[in-house]
C-alpha positions as a printed NumPy array, in Angstrom:
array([[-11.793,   6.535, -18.216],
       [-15.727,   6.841, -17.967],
       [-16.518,   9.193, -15.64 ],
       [-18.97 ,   7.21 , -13.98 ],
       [-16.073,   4.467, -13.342],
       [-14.149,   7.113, -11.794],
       [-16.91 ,   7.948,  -9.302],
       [-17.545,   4.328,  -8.338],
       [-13.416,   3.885,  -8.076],
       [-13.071,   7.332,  -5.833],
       [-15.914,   5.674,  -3.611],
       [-13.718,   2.756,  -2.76 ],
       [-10.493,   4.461,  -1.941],
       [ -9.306,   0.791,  -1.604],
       [ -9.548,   0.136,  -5.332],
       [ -8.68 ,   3.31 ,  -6.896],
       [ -5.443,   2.688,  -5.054],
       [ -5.234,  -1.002,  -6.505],
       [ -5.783,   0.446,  -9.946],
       [ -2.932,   3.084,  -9.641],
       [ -0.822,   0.195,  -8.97 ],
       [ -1.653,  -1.883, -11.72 ],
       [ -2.216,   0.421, -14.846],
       [ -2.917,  -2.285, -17.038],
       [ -6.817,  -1.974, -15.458],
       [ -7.383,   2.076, -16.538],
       [ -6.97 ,   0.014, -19.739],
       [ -8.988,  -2.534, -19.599],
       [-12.107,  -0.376, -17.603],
       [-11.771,   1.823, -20.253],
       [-12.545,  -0.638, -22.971],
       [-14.766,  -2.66 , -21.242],
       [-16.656,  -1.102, -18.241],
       [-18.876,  -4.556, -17.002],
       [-14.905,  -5.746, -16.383],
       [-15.035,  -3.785, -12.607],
       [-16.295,  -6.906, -10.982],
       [-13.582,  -8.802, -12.205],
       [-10.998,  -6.054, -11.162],
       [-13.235,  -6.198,  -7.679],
       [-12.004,  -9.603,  -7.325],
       [ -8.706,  -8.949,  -7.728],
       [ -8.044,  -5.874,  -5.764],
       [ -9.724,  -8.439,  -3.201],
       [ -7.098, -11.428,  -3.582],
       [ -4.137,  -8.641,  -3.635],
       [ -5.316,  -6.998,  -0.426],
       [ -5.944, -10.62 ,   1.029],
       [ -9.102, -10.41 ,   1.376],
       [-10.994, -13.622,   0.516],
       [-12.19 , -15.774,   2.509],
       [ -9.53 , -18.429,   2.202],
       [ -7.111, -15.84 ,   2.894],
       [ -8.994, -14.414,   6.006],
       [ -9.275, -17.786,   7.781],
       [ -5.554, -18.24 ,   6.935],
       [ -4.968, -15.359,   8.682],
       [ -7.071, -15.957,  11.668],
       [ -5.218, -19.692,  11.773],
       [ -1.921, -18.046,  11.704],
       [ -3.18 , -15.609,  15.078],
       [ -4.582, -18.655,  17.257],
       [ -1.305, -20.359,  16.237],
       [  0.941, -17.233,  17.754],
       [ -1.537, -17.23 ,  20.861],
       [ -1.008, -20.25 ,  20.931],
       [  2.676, -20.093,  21.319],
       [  1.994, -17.192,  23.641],
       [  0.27 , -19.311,  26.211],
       [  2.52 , -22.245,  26.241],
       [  5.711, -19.972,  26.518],
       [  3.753, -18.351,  29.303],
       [  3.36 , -21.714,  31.26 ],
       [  6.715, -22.482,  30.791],
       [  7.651, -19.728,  32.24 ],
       [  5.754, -20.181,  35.423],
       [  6.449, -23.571,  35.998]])
């Protein structure tokens, strides 16, 4: 791998660990450096971060306070 891939990988701890689990990318940076954006994107939709994911995530917390509340009314009443 190019060393100057390597530098920009071991800067992101989050995506030198997303290409240790898919080897298939040391591959592909190797061949083709300008491909780190696309690995970018998906080291971002493994680790759930896109937006889509993020606001399903943030629906799936008001639900559970949600919940939280009403149980808590029931409870008092």
């Amino acid at each position: 791998m190019r060393q100057d891939i390597y530098q920009r990988l071991k800067q992101r701890e989050e995506l030198l660990r997303f290409v240790r689990l898919h080897p298939v990318w040391y591959r592909t940076l190797s061949r083709d450096p300008n491909a780190f954006a696309d690995m970018e994107k998906q080291a971002k939709y493994f680790y759930g971060k896109t937006v889509p994911q993020r606001i399903g995530q943030f629906g799936e917390q008001l639900s559970m306070v949600n919940m939280l509340i009403q149980m808590a009314r029931a409870m008092r009443d």
